[in-house]
TORKOL-4160 file (C-alpha; in steps of 0.2 Angstrom, whole numbers, padded with zeros to 4 digits, m for minus):
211
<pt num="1" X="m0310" Y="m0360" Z="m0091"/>
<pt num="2" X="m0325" Y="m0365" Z="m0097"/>
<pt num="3" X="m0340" Y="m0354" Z="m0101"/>
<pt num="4" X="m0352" Y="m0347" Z="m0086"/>
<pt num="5" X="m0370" Y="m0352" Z="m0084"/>
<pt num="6" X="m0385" Y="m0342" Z="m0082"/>
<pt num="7" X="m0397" Y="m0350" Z="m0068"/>
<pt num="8" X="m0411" Y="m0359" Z="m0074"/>
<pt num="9" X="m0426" Y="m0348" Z="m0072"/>
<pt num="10" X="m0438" Y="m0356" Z="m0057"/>
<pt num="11" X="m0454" Y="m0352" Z="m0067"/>
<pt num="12" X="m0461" Y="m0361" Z="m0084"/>
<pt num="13" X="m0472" Y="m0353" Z="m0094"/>
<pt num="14" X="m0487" Y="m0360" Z="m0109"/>
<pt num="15" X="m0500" Y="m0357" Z="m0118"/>
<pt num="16" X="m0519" Y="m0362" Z="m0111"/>
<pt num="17" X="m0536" Y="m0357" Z="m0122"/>
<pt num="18" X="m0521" Y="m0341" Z="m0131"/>
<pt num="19" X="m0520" Y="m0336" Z="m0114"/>
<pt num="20" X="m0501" Y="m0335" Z="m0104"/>
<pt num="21" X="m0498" Y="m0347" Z="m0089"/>
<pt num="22" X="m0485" Y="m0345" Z="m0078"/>
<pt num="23" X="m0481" Y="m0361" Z="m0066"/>
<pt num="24" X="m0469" Y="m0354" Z="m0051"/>
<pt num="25" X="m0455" Y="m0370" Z="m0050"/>
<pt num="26" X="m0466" Y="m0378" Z="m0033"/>
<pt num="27" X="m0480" Y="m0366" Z="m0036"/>
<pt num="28" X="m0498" Y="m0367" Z="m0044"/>
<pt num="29" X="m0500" Y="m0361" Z="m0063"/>
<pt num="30" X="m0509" Y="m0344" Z="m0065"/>
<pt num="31" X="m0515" Y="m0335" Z="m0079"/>
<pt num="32" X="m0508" Y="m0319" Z="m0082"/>
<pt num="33" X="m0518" Y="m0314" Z="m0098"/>
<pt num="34" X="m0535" Y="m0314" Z="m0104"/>
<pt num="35" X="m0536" Y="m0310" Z="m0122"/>
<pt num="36" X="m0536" Y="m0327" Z="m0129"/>
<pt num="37" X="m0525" Y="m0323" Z="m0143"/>
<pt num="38" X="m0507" Y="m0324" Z="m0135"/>
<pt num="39" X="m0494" Y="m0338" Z="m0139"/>
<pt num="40" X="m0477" Y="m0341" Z="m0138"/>
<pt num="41" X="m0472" Y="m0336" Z="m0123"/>
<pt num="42" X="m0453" Y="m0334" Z="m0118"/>
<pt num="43" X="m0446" Y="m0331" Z="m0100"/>
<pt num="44" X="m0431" Y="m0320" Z="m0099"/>
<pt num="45" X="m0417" Y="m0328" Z="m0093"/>
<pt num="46" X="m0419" Y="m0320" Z="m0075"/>
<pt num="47" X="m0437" Y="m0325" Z="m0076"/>
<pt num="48" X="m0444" Y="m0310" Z="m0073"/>
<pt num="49" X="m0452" Y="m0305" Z="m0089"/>
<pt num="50" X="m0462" Y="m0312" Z="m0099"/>
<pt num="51" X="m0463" Y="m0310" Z="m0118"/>
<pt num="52" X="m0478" Y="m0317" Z="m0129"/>
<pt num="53" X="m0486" Y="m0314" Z="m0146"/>
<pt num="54" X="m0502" Y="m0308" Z="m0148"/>
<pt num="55" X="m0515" Y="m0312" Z="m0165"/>
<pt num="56" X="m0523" Y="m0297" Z="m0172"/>
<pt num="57" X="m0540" Y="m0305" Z="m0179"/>
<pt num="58" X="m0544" Y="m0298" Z="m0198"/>
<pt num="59" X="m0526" Y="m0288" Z="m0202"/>
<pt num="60" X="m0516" Y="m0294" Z="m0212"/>
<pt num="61" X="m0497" Y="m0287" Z="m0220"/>
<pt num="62" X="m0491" Y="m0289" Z="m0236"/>
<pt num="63" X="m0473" Y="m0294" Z="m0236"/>
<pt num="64" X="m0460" Y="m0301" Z="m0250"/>
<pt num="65" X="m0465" Y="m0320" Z="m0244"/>
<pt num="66" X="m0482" Y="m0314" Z="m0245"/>
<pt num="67" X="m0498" Y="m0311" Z="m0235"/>
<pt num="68" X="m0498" Y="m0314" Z="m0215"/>
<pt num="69" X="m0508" Y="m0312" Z="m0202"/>
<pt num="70" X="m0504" Y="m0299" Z="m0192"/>
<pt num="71" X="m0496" Y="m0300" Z="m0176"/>
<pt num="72" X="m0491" Y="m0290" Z="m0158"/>
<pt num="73" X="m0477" Y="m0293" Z="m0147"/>
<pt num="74" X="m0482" Y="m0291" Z="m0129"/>
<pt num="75" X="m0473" Y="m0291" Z="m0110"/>
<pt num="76" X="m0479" Y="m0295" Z="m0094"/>
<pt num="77" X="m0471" Y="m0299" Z="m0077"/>
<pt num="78" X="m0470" Y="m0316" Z="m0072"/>
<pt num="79" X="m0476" Y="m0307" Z="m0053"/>
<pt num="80" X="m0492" Y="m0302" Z="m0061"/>
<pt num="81" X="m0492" Y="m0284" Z="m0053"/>
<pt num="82" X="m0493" Y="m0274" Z="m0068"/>
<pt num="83" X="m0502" Y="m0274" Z="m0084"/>
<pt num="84" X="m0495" Y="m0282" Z="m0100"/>
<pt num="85" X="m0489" Y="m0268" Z="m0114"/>
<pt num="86" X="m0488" Y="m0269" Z="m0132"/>
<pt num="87" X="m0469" Y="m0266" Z="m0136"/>
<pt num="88" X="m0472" Y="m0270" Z="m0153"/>
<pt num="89" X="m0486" Y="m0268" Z="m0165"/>
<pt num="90" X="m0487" Y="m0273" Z="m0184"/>
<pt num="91" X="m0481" Y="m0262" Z="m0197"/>
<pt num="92" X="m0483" Y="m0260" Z="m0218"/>
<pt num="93" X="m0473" Y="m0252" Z="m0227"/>
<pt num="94" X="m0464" Y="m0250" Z="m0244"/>
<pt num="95" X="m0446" Y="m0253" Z="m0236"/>
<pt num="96" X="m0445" Y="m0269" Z="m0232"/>
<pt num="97" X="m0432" Y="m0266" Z="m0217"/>
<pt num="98" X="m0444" Y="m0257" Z="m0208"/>
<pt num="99" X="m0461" Y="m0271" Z="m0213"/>
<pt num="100" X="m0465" Y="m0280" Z="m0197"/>
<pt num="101" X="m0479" Y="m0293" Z="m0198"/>
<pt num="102" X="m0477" Y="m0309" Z="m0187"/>
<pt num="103" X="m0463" Y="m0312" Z="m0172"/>
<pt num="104" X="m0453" Y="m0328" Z="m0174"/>
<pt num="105" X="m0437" Y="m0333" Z="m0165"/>
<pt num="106" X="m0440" Y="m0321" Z="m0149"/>
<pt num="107" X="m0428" Y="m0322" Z="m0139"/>
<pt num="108" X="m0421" Y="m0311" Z="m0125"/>
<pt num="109" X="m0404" Y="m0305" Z="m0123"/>
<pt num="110" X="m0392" Y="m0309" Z="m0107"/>
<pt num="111" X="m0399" Y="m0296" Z="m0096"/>
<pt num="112" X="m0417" Y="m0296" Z="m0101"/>
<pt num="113" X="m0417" Y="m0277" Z="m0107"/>
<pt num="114" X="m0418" Y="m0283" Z="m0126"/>
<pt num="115" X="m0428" Y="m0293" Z="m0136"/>
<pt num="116" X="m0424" Y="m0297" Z="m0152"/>
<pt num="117" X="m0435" Y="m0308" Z="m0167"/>
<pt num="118" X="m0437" Y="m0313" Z="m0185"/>
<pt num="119" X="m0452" Y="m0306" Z="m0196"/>
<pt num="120" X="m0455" Y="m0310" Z="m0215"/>
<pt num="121" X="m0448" Y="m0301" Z="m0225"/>
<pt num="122" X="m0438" Y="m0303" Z="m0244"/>
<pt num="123" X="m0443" Y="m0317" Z="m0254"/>
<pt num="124" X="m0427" Y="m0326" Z="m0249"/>
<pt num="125" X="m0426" Y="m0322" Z="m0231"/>
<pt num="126" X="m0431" Y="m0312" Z="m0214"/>
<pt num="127" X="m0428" Y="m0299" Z="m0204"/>
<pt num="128" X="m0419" Y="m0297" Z="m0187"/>
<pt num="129" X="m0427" Y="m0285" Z="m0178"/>
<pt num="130" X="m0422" Y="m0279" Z="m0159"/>
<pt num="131" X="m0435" Y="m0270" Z="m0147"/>
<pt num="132" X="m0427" Y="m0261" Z="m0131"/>
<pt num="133" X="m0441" Y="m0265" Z="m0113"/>
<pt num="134" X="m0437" Y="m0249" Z="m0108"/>
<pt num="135" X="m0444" Y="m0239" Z="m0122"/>
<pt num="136" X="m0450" Y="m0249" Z="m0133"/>
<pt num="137" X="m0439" Y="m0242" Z="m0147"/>
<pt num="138" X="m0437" Y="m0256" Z="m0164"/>
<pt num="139" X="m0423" Y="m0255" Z="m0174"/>
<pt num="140" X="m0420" Y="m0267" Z="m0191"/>
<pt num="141" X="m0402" Y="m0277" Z="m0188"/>
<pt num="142" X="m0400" Y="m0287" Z="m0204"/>
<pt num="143" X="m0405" Y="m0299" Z="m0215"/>
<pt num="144" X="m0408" Y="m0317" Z="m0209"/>
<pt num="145" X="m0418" Y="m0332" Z="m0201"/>
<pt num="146" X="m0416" Y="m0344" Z="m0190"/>
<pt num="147" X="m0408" Y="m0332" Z="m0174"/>
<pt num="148" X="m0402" Y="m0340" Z="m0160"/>
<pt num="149" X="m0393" Y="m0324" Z="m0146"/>
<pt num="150" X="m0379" Y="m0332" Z="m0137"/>
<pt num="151" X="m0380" Y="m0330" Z="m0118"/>
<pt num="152" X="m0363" Y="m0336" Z="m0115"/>
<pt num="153" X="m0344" Y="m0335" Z="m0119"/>
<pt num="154" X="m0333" Y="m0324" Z="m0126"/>
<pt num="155" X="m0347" Y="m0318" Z="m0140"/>
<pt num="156" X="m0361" Y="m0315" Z="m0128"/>
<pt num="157" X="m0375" Y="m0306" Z="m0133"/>
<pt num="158" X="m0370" Y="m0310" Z="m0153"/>
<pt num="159" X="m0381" Y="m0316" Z="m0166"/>
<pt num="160" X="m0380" Y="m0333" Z="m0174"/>
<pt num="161" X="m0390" Y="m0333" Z="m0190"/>
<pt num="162" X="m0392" Y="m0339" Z="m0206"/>
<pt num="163" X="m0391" Y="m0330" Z="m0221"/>
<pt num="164" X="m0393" Y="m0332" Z="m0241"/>
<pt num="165" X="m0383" Y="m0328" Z="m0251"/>
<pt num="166" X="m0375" Y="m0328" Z="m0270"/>
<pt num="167" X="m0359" Y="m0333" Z="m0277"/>
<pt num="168" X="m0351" Y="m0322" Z="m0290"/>
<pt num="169" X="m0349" Y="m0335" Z="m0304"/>
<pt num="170" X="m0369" Y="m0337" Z="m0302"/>
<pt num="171" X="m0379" Y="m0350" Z="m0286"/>
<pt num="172" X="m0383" Y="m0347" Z="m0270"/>
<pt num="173" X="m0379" Y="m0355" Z="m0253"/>
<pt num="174" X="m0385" Y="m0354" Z="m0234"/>
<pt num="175" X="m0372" Y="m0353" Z="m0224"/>
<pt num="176" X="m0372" Y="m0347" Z="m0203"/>
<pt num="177" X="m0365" Y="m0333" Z="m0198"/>
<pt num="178" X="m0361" Y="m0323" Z="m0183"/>
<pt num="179" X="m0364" Y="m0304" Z="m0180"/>
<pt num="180" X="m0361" Y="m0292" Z="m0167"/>
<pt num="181" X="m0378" Y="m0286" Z="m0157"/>
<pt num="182" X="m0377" Y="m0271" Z="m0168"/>
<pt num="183" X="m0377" Y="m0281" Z="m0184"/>
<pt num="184" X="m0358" Y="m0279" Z="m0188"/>
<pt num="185" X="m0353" Y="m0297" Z="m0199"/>
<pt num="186" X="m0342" Y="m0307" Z="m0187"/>
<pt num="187" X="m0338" Y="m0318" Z="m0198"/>
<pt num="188" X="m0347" Y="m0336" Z="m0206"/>
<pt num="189" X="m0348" Y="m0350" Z="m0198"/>
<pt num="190" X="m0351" Y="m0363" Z="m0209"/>
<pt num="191" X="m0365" Y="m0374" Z="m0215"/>
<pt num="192" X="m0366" Y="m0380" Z="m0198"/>
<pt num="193" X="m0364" Y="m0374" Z="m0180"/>
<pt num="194" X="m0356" Y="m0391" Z="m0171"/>
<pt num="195" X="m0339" Y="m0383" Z="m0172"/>
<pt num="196" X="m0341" Y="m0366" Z="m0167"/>
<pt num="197" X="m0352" Y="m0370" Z="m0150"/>
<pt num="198" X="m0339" Y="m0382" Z="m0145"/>
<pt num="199" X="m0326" Y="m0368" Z="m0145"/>
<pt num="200" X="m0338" Y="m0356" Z="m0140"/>
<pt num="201" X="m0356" Y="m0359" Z="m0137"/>
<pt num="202" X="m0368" Y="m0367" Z="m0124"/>
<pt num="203" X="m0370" Y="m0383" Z="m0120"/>
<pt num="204" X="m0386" Y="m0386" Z="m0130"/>
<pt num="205" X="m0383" Y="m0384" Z="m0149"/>
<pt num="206" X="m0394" Y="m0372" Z="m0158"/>
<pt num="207" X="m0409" Y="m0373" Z="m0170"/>
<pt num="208" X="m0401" Y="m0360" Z="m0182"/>
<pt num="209" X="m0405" Y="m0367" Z="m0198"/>
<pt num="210" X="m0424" Y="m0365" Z="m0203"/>
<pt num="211" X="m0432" Y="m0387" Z="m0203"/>
C-alpha cells in the first residue's frame, strides 16, 4: 500500500515589505503582520498556523561558525483572530546545545503541535532544536543540518539530517541520517536520500544536504 497524503493546505503564504501574507486558495492576500522584520514563513500542514522569523535589529550571538544576527521565531493563525506570539527568542550561552541564534529549516511536524529548526551552532555543524505551540517549551535534539521532518510512512514524524562526522583511521564524511523525533540514531542513510524516499518517503525528494 502506498504511503498516505496529507491535503494540500488551501492557503499560501509570503513575505511583502518583512511583513506575512496570507493568500486564502480563491481568496484576496491579507497581511497578518506589521513589524516589517518577518520572513520565512511556513504554513503547517493543516494550514492553520503560521510560523515566521522575526529580525532583531542590533543583537547579535556569538556562536561556533561565528557572529549572527539575532533572530525570533514567531506563530500566527492563518484566520487572523489572534495576536502572533513569540515561541522562541534568541539565546547565548557557553553551551553550545542550548545557543540559539537564527531559525533555518522550520518546519512543522505531522499534526502541527511541533516545530522543529536548525540554528548555528559548532564549527562543523547545527543544531536541531524542537519548540512545542502549546507551551512554548525548546528542547536541543542533536547535531545536524539540512533537516527535512517526514510527514509520511512508516517513519513519520522522523528526522532526516545530515551530519559530520570522523573516521577512526583519521577524515571526515557527510553522510544522512535518520533519527527518531526524540533524537534516538535510526540509523544512516547514505550519502544520498534517492533510495531511502523510494522505500519510504514522499513523493518529492528532500533538500537534506546543505547547496
Amino acid at each position: 500500500m502506498g504511503a498516505l497524503h496529507a491535503a494540500e493546505p488551501a492557503a499560501s503564504v509570503a513575505v511583502k515589505d518583512g511583513n506575512i501574507v496570507l493568500t486564502p486558495a480563491g481568496g484576496e492576500a491579507r497581511t497578518l503582520t506589521k513589524s516589517g522584520q518577518d520572513s520565512s514563513p511556513v504554513l503547517s500542514p493543516d494550514g492553520k498556523w503560521i510560523v515566521f522569523v522575526r529580525a532583531v535589529p542590533g543583537k547579535k550571538i556569538s556562536t561556533g561558525a561565528g557572529d549572527h544576527d539575532a533572530e525570533e521565531l514567531w506563530q500566527i493563525d492563518a484566520a487572523g483572530k489572534k495576536e502572533a506570539e513569540r515561541l522562541v527568542a534568541p539565546r547565548d550561552s557557553e553551551k553550545v546545545e542550548e545557543l540559539i541564534a537564527t531559525f533555518e529549516r522550520v518546519q512543522f511536524s505531522a499534526d502541527g503541535r511541533l516545530v522543529y529548526f536548525v540554528t548555528p551552532a559548532w564549527a562543523t555543524s547545527g543544531a536541531v532544536h524542537v519548540v512545542d505551540t502549546t507551551n512554548r517549551k525548546v528542547r536541543f535534539i542533536v547535531p545536524g543540518d539540512g533537516l527535512h521532518v517526514m510527514h509520511t510512512g512508516e517513519y513519520r514524524d522522523h528526522l532526516l539530517l545530515s551530519q559530520h562526522r570522523y573516521f577512526l583511521g583519521g577524515g571526515s564524511y557527510d553522510w544522512i541520517w535518520l533519527f527518531s523525533p526524540e533524537g534516538k540514531e535510526i540509523g544512516p542513510v547514505g550519502e544520498d536520500v534517492t533510495g531511502f524516499m523510494e522505500l519510504y518517503g514522499e513523493e518529492e525528494k528532500p533538500r537534506v544536504k546543505e547547496e
